[in-house]
C-alpha positions as a Python dict, from the first residue, in 0.01 Angstrom:
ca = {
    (1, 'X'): (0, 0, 0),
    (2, 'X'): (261, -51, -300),
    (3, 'X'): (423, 297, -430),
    (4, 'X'): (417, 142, -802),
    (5, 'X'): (273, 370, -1019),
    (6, 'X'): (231, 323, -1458),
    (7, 'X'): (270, 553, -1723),
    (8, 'X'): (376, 438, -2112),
    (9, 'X'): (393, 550, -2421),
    (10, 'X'): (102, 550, -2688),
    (11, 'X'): (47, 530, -3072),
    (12, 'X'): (31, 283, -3370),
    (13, 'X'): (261, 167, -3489),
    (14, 'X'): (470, 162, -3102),
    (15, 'X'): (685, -161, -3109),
    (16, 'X'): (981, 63, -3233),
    (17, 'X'): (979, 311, -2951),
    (18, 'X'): (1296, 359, -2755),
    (19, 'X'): (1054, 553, -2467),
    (20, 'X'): (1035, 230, -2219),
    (21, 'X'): (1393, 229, -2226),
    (22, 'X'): (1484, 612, -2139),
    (23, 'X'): (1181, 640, -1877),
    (24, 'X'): (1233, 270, -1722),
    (25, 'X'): (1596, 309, -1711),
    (26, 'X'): (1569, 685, -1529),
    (27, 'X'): (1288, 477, -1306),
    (28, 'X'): (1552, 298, -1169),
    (29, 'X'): (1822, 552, -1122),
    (30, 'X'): (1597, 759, -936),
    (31, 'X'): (1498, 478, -688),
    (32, 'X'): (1126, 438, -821),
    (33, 'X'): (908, 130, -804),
    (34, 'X'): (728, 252, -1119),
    (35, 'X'): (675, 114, -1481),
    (36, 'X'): (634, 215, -1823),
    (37, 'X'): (533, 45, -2085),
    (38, 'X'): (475, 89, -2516),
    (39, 'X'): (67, 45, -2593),
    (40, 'X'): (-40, 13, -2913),
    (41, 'X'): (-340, 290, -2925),
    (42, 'X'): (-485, 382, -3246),
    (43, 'X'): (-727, 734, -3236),
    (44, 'X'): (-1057, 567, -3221),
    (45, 'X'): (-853, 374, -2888),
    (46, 'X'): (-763, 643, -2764),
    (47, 'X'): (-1036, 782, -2573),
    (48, 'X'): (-1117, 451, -2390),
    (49, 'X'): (-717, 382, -2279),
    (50, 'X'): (-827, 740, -2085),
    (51, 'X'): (-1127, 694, -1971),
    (52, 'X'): (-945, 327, -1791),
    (53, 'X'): (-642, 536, -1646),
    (54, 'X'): (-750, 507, -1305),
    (55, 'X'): (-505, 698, -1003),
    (56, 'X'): (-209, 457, -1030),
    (57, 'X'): (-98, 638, -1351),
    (58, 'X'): (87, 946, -1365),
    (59, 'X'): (166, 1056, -1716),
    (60, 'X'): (160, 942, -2095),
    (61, 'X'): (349, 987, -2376),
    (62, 'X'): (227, 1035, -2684),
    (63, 'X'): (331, 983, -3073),
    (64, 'X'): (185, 971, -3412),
    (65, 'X'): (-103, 949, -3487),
    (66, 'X'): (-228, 1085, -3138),
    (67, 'X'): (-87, 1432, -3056),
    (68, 'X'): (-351, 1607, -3211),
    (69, 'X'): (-604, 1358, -3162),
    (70, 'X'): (-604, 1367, -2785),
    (71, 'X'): (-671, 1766, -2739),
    (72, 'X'): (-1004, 1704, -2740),
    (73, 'X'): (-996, 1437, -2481),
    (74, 'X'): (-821, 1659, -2234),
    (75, 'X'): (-952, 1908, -1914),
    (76, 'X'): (-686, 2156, -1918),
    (77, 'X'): (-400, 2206, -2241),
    (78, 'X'): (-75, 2430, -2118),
    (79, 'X'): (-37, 2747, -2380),
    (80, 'X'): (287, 2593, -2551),
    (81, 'X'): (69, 2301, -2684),
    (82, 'X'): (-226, 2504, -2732),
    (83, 'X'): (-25, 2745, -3007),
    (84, 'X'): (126, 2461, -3151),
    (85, 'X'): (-175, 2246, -3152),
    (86, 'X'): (4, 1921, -3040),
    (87, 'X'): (27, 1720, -2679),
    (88, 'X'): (289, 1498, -2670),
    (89, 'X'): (236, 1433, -2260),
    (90, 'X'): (-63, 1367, -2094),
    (91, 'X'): (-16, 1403, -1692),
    (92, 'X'): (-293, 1434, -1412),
    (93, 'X'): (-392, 1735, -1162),
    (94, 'X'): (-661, 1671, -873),
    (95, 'X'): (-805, 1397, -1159),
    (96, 'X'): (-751, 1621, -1450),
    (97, 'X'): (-632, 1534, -1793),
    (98, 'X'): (-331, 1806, -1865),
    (99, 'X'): (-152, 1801, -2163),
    (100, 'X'): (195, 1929, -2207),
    (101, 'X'): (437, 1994, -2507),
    (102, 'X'): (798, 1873, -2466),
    (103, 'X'): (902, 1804, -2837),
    (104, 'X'): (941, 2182, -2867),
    (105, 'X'): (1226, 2229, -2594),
    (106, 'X'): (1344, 1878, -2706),
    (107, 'X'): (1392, 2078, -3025),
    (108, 'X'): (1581, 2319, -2889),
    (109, 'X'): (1783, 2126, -2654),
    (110, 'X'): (1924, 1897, -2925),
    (111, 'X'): (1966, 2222, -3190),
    (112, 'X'): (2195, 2398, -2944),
    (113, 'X'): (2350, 2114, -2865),
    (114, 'X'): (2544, 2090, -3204),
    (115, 'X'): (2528, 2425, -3256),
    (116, 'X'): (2871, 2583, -3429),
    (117, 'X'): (2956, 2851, -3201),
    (118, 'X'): (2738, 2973, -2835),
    (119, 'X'): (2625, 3248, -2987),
    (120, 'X'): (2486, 3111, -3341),
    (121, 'X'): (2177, 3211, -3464),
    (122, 'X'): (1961, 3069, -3767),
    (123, 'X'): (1956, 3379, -3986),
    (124, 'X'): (1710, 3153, -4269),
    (125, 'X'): (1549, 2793, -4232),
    (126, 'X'): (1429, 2517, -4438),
    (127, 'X'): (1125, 2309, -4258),
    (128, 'X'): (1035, 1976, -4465),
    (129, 'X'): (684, 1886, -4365),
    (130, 'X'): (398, 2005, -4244),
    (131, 'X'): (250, 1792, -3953),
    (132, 'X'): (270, 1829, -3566),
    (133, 'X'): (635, 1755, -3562),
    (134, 'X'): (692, 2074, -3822),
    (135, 'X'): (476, 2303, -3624),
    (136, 'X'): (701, 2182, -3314),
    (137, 'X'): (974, 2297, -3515),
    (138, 'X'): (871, 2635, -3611),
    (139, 'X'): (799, 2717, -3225),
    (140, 'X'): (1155, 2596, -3162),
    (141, 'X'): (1246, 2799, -3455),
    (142, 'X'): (1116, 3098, -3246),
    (143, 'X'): (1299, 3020, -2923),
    (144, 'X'): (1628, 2943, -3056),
    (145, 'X'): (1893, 3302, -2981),
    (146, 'X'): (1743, 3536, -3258),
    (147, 'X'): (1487, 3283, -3349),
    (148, 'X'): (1206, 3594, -3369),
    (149, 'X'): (1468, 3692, -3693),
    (150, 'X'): (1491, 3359, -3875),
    (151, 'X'): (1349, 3358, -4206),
    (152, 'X'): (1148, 3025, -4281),
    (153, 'X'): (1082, 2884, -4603),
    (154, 'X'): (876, 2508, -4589),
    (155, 'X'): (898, 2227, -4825),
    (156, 'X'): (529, 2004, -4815),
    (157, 'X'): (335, 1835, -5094),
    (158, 'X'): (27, 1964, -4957),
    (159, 'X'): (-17, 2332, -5016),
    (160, 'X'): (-307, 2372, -4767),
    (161, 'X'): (-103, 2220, -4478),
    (162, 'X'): (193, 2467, -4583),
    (163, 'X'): (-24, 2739, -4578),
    (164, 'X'): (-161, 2633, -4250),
    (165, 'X'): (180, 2618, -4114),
    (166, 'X'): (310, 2930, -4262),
    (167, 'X'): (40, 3113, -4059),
    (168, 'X'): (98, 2926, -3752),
    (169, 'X'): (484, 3085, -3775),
    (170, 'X'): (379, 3446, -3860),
    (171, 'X'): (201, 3407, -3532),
    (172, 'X'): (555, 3299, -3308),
    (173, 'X'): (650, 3618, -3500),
    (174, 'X'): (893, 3434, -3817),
    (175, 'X'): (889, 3547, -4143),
    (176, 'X'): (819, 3252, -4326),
    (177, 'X'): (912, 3326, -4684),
    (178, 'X'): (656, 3397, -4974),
    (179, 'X'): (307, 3332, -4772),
    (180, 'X'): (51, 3274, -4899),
    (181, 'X'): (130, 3236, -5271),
    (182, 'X'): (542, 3225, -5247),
    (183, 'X'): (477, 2902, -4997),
    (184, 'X'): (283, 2670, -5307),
    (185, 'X'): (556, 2893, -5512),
    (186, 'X'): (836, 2704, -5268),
    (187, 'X'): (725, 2382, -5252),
    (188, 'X'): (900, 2303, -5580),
    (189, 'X'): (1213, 2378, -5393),
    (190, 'X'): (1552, 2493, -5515),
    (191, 'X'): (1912, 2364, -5384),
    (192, 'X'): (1945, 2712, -5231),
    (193, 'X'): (1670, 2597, -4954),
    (194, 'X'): (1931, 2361, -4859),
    (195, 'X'): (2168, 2592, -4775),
    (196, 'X'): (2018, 2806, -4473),
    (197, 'X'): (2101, 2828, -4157),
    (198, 'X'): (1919, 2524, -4031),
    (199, 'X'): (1762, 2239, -4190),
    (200, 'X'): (1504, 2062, -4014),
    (201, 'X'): (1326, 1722, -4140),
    (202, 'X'): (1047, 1586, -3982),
    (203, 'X'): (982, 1293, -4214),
    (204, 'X'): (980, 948, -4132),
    (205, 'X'): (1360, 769, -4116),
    (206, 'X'): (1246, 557, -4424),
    (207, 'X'): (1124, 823, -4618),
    (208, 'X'): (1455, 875, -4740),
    (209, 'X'): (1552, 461, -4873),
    (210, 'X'): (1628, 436, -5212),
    (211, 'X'): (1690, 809, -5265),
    (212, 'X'): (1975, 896, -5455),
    (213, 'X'): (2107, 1136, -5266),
    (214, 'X'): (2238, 1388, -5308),
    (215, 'X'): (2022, 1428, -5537),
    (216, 'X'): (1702, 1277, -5383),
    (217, 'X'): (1411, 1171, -5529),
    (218, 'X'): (1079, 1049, -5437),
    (219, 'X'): (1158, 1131, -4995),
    (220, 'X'): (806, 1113, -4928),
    (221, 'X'): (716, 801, -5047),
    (222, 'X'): (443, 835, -5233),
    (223, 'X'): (686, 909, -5625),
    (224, 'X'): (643, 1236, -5620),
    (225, 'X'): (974, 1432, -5580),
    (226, 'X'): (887, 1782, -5364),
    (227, 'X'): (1245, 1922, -5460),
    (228, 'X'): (1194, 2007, -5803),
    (229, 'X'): (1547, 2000, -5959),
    (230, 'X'): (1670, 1763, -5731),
    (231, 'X'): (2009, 1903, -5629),
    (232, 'X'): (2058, 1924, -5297),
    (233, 'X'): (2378, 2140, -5297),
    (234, 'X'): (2664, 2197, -5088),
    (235, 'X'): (2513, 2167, -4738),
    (236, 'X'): (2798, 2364, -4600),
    (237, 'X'): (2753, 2425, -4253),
    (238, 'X'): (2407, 2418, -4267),
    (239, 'X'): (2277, 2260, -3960),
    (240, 'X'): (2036, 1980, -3977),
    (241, 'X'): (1783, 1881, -3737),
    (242, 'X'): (1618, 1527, -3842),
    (243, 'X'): (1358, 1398, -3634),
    (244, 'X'): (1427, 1042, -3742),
    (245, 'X'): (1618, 797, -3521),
    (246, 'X'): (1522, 421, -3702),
    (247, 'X'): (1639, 424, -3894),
    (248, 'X'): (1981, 574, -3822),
    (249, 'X'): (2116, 720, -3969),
    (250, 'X'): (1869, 854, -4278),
    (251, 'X'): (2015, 865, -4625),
    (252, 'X'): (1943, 1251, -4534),
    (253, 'X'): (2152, 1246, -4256),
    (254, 'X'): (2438, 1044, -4427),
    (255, 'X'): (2491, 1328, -4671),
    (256, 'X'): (2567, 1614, -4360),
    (257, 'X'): (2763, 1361, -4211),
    (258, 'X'): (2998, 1320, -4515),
    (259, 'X'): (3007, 1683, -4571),
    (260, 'X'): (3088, 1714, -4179),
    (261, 'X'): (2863, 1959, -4145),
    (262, 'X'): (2677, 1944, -3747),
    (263, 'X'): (2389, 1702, -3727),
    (264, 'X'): (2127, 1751, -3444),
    (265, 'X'): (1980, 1355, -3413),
    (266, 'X'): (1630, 1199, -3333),
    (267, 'X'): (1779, 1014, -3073),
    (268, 'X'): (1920, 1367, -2926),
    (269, 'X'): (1499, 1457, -2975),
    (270, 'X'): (1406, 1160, -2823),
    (271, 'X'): (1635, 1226, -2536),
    (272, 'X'): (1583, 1575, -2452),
    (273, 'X'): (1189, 1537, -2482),
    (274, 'X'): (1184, 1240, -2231),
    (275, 'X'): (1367, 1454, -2002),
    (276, 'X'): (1086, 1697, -1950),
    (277, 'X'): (836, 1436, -1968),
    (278, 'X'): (986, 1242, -1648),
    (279, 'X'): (1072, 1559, -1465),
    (280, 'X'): (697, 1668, -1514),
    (281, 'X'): (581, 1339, -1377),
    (282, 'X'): (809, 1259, -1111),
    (283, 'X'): (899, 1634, -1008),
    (284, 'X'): (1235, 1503, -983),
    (285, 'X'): (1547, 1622, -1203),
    (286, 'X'): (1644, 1354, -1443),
    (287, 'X'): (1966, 1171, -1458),
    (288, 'X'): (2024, 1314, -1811),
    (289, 'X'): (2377, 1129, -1840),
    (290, 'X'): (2222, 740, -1746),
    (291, 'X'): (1915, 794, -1981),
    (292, 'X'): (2184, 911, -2294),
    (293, 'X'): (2424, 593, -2151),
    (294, 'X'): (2142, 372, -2242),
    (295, 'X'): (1998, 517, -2547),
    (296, 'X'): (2377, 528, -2701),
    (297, 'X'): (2417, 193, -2591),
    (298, 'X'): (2066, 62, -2749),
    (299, 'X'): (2136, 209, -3102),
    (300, 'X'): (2504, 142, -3112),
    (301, 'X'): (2369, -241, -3077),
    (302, 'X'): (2136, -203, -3356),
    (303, 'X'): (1787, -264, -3189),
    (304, 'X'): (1629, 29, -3262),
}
């Protein structure tokens, strides 16, 4: 009987994803006749690419638009994605759909990573957006050292979705500044927002092109600019977090970079997250260093 076994990653638009290459490439360091491929799922897909995973598969990935969209779908939810409301891995037990959060200690994995000194700690934070990948953040928010501390102030057009998200980080204990009112109050944004503690963006890469940064204008793509005076300040040694990895880097990230101020990447994200996806579906420790040898390779080529 062959040993392969499939898992892949799913969402719409997929073609970009760097995922086949981190899990395919750890595949083969760890000796495994297995394969993972990128699927093109949109939500109203999603239920039937399930309902077909028969017992050759072993886990899923998942991106936008599906991390939200699959809770339903699934038998059992661990309490991490539960709080956040957001499964970003889909694995099976005795023929049970699980799903998992990893973007959370992804999060913190990449934050720490760049942090200034071992024992910083985000006294104040800036959050820009307000989906799944923002309320990933606040949880990671939580966990950093002194994360139960931070005060968290969040930039989103939508004043429902802030609200929503406020709420969600008064429950992991933050103080997330001005909720209810202060958050519609803060969505105008100052350049003091840009100078916390930690920054973290979970727009798209190209939400930032054609901003004219450092003053930006019009990040969200849709000409309305959430910033209000448009200054983004001296970013100091604020620490940024941005989600984005294609592309790399964001007009965002260009400006830290030039003010040498530490930069925690989407490719660091996209590395640290895949790492507790394949050591939840192989129950095997990752090899960390050949999965970052590849991704640094992939990127520094260009073919993101």
């Amino acid at each position: 009987m062959s040993n392969v076994r499939r898992a892949g990653v799913l969402g719409s638009p997929i073609s970009h994803s760097l995922s086949p290459l981190l899990h395919n490439a750890a595949y083969q360091e760890l000796g495994l006749d297995w394969q993972y491929r990128a699927y093109d799922i949109t939500r109203g897909q999603l239920a039937d690419f399930l309902n077909g995973c028969d017992e050759t598969w072993v886990g899923l990935s998942l991106t936008m638009p599906l991390k939200e969209a699959v809770l339903p779908l699934l038998d059992d939810i661990d309490p991490l994605a539960q709080r956040v409301g957001a499964a970003n891995t889909v694995t099976w037990a005795h023929g049970k759909r699980v799903g998992s959060n990893t973007d959370v200690a992804g999060m913190v994995a990449s934050i720490k990573s760049v942090a200034p000194a071992t024992d910083w700690e985000p006294g104040t934070a800036t959050v820009i957006g307000a989906g799944a990948t923002a309320r990933s953040a606040l949880a990671a928010i939580a966990l950093l050292p002194g994360g139960e501390r931070c005060e968290v102030t969040i930039i989103a057009r939508r004043p429902a979705a802030a609200l929503e998200l406020a709420h969600m980080g008064e429950q992991w204990g933050l103080k997330v500044q001005g909720a209810p009112e202060g958050i519609a109050q803060s969505l105008s944004g100052t350049s003091h927002l840009w100078q916390a503690d930690l920054v973290v963006s979970t727009l798209p890469g190209d939400a930032w092109e054609g901003a004219d940064l450092p003053c930006p204008q019009h990040v969200d793509g849709t000409g309305e600019h959430p910033f209000g005076d448009g200054t983004l300040g001296d970013v100091g040694q604020t620490l940024l977090m941005d989600v984005a990895y294609a592309p790399w880097p964001t007009r965002l990230t260009q400006v830290w970079q030039d003010a040498r101020a530490p930069v925690a990447t989407g490719a660091d994200l996209l590395l640290w997250q895949a790492v507790g996806q394949i050591e939840m579906m192989t129950g095997l420790k990752a090899p960390v260093d050949r999965m970052r040898q590849v991704l640094s390779a992939r990127l520094a080529a260009g073919e993101s």
